[in-house]
N, C-alpha and C positions, 0 to 999 in steps of 0.2 A: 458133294460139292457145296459150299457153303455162299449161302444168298448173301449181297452187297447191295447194299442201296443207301443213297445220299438223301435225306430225309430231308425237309424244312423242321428247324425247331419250332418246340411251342411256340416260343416269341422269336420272331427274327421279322427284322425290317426288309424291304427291299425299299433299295436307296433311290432308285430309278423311278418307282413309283410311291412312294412311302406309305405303303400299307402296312398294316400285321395284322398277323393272323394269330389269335386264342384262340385253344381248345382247351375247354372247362367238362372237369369232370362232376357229374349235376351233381351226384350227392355231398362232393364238397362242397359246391356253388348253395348248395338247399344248406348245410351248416355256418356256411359266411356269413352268409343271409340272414339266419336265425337269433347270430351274435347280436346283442340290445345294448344301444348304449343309455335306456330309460334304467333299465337291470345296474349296468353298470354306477353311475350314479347313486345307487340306494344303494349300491354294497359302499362305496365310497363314504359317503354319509354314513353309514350307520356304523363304520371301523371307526372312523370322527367322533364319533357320539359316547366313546365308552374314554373321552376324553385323553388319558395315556396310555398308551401302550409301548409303552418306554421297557426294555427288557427287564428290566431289574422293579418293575412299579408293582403293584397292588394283585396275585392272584386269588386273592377270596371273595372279594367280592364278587355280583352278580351282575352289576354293572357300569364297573369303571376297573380299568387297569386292564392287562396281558390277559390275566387270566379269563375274564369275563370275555375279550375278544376272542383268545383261542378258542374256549368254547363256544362259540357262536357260528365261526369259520367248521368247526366241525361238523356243529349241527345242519347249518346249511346245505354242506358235504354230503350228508346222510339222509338228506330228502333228495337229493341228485342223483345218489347211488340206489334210491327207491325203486327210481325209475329206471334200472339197467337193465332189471332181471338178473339179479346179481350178479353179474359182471364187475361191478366195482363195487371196493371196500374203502372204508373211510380209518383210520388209526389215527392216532397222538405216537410222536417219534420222539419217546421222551430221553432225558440225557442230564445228567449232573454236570456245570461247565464249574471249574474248578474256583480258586478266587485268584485273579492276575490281572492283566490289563483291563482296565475300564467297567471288572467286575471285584467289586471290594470284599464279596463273602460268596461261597459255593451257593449255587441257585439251581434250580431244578425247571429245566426249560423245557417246552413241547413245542416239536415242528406237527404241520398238518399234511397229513398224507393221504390222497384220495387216488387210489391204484386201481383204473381200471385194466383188467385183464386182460391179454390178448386170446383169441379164439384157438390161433394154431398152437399147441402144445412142443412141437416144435420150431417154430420162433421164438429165440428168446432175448429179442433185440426188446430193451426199454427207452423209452422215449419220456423228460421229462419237462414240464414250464412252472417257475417258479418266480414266487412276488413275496416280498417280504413285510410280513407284517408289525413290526417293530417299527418306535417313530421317537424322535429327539426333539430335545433344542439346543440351544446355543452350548449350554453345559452337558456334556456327554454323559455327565453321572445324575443331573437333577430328573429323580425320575417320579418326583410327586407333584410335575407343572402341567398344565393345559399341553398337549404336545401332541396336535391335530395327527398330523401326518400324513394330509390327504394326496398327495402327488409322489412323497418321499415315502413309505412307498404299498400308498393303499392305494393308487393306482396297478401297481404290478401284481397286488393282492387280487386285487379285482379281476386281472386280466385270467388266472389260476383259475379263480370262482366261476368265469362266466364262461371259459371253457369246459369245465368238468359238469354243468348247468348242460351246456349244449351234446356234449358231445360222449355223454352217460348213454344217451340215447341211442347211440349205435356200437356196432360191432368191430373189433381192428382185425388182425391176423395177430399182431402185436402189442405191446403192452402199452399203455403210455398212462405215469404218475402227474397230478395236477398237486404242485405244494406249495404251501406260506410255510414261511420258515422264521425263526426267532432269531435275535441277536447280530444281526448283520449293523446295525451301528456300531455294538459294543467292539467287533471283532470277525465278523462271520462264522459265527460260532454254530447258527444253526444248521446252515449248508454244509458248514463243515465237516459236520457230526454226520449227515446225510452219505456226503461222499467217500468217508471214510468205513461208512457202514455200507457202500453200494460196493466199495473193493474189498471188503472183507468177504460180502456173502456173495462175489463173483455173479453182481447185476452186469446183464450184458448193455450197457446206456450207451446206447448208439448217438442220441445228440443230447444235448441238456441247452434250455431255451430260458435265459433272465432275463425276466421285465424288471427294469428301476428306473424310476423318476420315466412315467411313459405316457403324464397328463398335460402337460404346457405347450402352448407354441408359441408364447412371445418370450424372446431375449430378452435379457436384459439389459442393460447399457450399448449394445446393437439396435434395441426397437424393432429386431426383426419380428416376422409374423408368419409362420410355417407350419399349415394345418396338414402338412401333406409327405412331410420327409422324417424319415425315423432313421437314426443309427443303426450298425449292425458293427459291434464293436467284436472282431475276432485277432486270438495271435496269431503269430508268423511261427520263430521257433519255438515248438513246442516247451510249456514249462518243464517236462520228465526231461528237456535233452542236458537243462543246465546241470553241471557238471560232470555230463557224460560225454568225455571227450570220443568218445566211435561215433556217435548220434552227430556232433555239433559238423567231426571231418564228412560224416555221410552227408550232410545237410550243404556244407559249401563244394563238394564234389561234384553232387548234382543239378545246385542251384536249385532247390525245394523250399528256401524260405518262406516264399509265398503260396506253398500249395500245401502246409500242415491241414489234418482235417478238420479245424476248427476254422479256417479261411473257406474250406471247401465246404462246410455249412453253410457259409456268412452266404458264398456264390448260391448258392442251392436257394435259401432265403428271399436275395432278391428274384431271383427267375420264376420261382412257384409263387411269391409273394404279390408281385405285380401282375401272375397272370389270374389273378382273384381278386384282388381287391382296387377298387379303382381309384384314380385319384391318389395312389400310393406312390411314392420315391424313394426306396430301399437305399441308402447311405453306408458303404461300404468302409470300414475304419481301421484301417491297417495299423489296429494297435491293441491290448489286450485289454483293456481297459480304456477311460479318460487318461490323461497325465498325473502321473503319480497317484491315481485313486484305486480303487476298487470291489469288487461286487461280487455274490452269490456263487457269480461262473467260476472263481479263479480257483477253489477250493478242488473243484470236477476238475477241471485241468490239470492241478499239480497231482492229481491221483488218475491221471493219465487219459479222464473222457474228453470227449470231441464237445466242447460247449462255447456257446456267445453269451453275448447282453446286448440289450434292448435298450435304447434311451431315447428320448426329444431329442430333437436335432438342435435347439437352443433353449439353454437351461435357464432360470431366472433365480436366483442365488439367494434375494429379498423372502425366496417360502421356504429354501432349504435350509434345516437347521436353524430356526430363529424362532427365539420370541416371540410370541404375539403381539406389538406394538405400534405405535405412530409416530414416526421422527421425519422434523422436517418437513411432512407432507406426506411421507414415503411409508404406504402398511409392508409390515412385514408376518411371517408366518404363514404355515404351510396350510392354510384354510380352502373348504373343498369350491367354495366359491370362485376360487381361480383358477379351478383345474377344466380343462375343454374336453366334455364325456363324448362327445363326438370322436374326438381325437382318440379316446383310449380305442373307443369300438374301433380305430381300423386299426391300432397295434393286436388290437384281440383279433380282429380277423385275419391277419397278417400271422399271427401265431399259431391259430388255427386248421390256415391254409396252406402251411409247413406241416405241423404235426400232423393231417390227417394222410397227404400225399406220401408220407414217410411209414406211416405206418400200416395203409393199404399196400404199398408200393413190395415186390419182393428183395429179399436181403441184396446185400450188396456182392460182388461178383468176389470168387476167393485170389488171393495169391496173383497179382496182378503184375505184369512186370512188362519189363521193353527185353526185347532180345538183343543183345550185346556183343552175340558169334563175331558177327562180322563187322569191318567199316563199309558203310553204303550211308547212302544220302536217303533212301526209302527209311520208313519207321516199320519194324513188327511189334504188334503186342501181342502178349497169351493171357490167357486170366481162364479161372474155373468158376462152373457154378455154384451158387449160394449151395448150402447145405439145409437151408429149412423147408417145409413142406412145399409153399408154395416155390413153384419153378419160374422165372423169369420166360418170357416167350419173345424175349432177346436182348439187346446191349446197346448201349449208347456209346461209343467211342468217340470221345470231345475232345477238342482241341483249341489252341489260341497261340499266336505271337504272344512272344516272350515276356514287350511288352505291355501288354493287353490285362485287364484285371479282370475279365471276363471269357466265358468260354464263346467261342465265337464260329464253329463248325460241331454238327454234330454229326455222326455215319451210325448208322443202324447197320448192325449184323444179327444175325440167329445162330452162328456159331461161338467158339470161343479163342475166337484170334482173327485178327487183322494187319494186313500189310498193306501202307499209305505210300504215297509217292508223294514225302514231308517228311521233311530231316527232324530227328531228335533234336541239332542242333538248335536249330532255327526257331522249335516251338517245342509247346510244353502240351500233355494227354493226360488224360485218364479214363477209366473205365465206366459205366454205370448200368444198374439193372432197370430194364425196363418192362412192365406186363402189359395185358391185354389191354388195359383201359388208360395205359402210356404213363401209370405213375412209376417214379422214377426213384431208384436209391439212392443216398446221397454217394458220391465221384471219388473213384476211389485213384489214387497217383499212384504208376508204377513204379516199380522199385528195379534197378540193372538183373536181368536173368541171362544164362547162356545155354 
C-alpha cells in the first residue's frame, strides 16, 4: 500500500498567520557561512592587477596579460584541491580558436577547470559554475589597454574561485566542475569549446550555473540601489527544439513553454536559494539571456544542457566595456572600486546553496509521465527510480496553476505514482527526488504516457 502524505514545503507561507518555516541542512548552512566576501575582494583585485586580460593580450608574461591570469587562477585552484584529499583535480582546457570574428589570427586559449569528483561511482550527474575570466573595452579587438574587468567579469570569476575554495573541503555523491573560461567577449569561445567537449565525452551535466556581471547594485540612469535581488535568467523553448518541428508541435500540445528544464532550474534556484541565504530575492527572468545579448550559458544549452545566468538585478553600463576615463563629471570603467564584495558573497552563496543541495540530493526520478488512458478530471503520475547508488527515500509531486510561476503545493509519496483529485487541465506537475535529509533533485515535467 503506498503511504500519502501532504507535507508543508521547505518554504511555504501560511497567509493567515504569515509565518514560514526553514529547514536548513547544517552542513550546507556551515558552507554558506564559510563563503568570504574579504576572499572575494582579493581575488577581484588581484585578476585587476595583471592589468589586461583581454583574450587576445599578452600570454608570456609573468604579470600582465591572459596568460599571467590563467596561471594564477590555476595555481590558486591547486592549493584548493590540496586540500580535498584528492578529490579534486585542477587542468588547463586548452583549444586553438581559429582566426574569424573579433579574433584576427588563430590563438591558443586555456579555460580553468577545477573537477571535484563525486564519491559515488555510480552517479554520474555533473554539476558545473562558471565566471569568465576575460575582460574588454570599448574596442573589442584593443587588447594591449588597461582593461580592469573587475565586475565584467572578475566578479563571476571570483564566485568559481571561492566556491571550489570552500567546497574542496567536502564530499558530494556527485561531481561538480568550478570554471573561468576565456573568450566570452570575443565570441564565447571558451564555454563553447567546454560544451562541445562535455557532449562529445558524454558528461552527464545535470545543471550548468553562469555568473556574469554579479558585482553592482546601483542602476544606472534609474539611480536604483539593490543589494539584495539577483537575476535568474532561464529559457522557455528549449534551444535543441528550434528547427525541430516534433519538439516545437510537442511543446504547444502540451503547453510546456514554461516548464523546459532550464526554467525548472531557474524555480529550484529561487526555492533552495532563499532558503539559505538571507536577505536574498531570487528574480525569475523569463528569457534566455538579457535582450539580444548573451553569456557562457547559451553554448550548454544549444548542446542540449539544462543551464541559467546569473546577473545584478541593475546593470551600470558607465564600467561595462569602457575606457578608463572622465567625461563631464562621469568615471567610467570597470574598476574593482565599484564593485559591492558584499553583494558578490551572497551570489556566491546563493550558488553554493544550489550546487551543494543538488549534488548531495539523489538523482532525479526516471521516465516521468501523466497517464493519459482515460478522460477524468483526477491527475495520475508514474515515474521510476533514479538508477544511481544512492536511493531516494521518496518523491516530491509539485504542483501549481497554470498561471502561477512557482510551484505552489508539494505531496510526499514513497512510492512511484500518485493519483490527485487536480485536473491536468487546470494545473501543471512534476516530479522530484527527495532523501533523508530532504535535499531535493531538480523537477522533472511529465511527458503524456498510457
Amino acid at each position: 500500500m503506498k503511504k500519502l502524505l501532504l507535507i508543508i514545503p521547505v518554504f511555504f507561507i501560511f497567509q493567515a498567520s504569515a509565518q514560514t518555516i526553514i529547514k536548513q541542512d547544517a552542513a550546507i548552512k556551515q558552507m554558506v557561512d564559510e563563503v568570504s566576501a574579504k576572499n572575494i575582494e582579493a581575488n577581484i583585485r588581484k585578476l585587476v592587477s595583471f592589468k589586461s586580460r583581454h583574450t587576445l593580450s599578452d600570454t608570456t608574461s609573468k604579470t600582465e596579460g591572459s596568460g599571467a591570469a590563467r596561471n594564477w587562477i590555476k595555481a590558486e585552484m591547486e592549493k584548493y584541491a590540496a586540500e580535498s584529499q584528492g578529490r579534486m583535480t585542477v587542468q588547463f582546457d586548452t583549444f586553438t580558436q581559429p582566426k574569424g570574428e573579433r579574433v584576427d589570427k588563430p590563438v591558443h586559449l586555456k579555460n580553468i577547470l577545477a573537477t571535484l569528483k563525486g564519491t559515488d561511482p555510480n552517479d554520474t550527474r555533473v554539476y558545473i559554475v562558471s565566471g569568465h575570466y576575460d575582460s574588454r573595452i570599448n574596442d573589442v579587438m584593443n587588447a594591449n589597454s588597461v582593461e580592469p574587468g573587475a565586475n565584467d567579469d572578475a566578479s563571476g570569476s571570483a564566485v568559481s574561485m571561492e566556491l571550489a575554495r570552500v567546497m574542496s573541503r567536502w564530499s558530494f555523491p556527485s561531481t561538480i566542475i568550478f570554471m573561468c573560461v576565456v573568450g566570452e567577449e570575443q565570441g564565447l569561445y571558451g564555454s563553447t569549446n567546454v560544451a562541445k567537449r562535455a557532449k562529445a565525452e558524454k558528461w552527464n551535466v545535470d545543471a550548468m550555473l553562469n555568473n556574469d556581471i554579479v558585482g553592482n547594485t546601483h542602476g544606472m540612469e534609474n539611480d536604483l540601489k539593490d543589494n539584495r535581488s539577483v537575476r535568474v535568467f532561464s529559457e522557455g523553448v528549449p534551444s535543441t527544439a528550434a528547427g525541430d518541428e516534433r519538439a516545437i508541435r510537442s511543446l504547444i500540445a502540451l503547453g510546456g513553454e514554461n516548464d523546459s528544464p532550464s526554467r525548472e532550474l531557474a524555480r529550484y534556484v529561487k526555492e533552495t536559494a532563499e532558503r539559505y541565504v538571507d536577505q536574498l530575492d531570487v528574480k525569475l527572468i523569463y528569457r534566455r539571456d538579457r535582450f539580444l545579448r548573451g553569456g557562457d550559458h547559451v553554448p550548454f544549452l544549444q548542446q542540449g544542457f539544462t543551464a541559467v545566468r546569473f546577473t545584478e538585478m541593475n546593470e551600470d553600463f558607465h564600467r561595462q566595456h569602457q575606457d578608463i576615463r572622465t567625461e563631464k563629471g562621469v568615471d567610467y570603467g570597470d574598476l574593482p572600486d565599484f564593485v559591492d564584495f558584499n553583494y558578490v558573497q551572497k551570489v556566491a552563496r546563493m550558488n553554493l546553496s544550489v550546487l551543494a543541495n543538488l549534488a548531495f540530493a539523489a538523482a532525479e526520478p526516471q521516465n516521468v509521465g501523466v497517464v493519459t488512458s482515460d478522460l477524468t478530471n483526477e491527475t495520475t503520475l508514474k515515474w521510476e527510480a533514479p538508477k544511481a547508488s544512492k536511493k531516494p527515500t521518496g518523491y516530491y509531486v509539485l504542483m501549481r496553476e497554470t498561471t502561477s510561476p512557482f510551484w505552489e503545493k508539494k505531496f510526499y509519496v514513497e512510492g512511484t505514482g500518485l493519483t490527485l483529485n487536480y485536473s491536468k487541465d487546470n494545473y501543471f506537475f512534476a516530479v522530484q527526488s527527495v532523501d533523508e535529509k530532504g535535499h531535493e533533485s531538480l523537477p522533472v515535467y511529465p511527458k503524456p504516457i498510457r
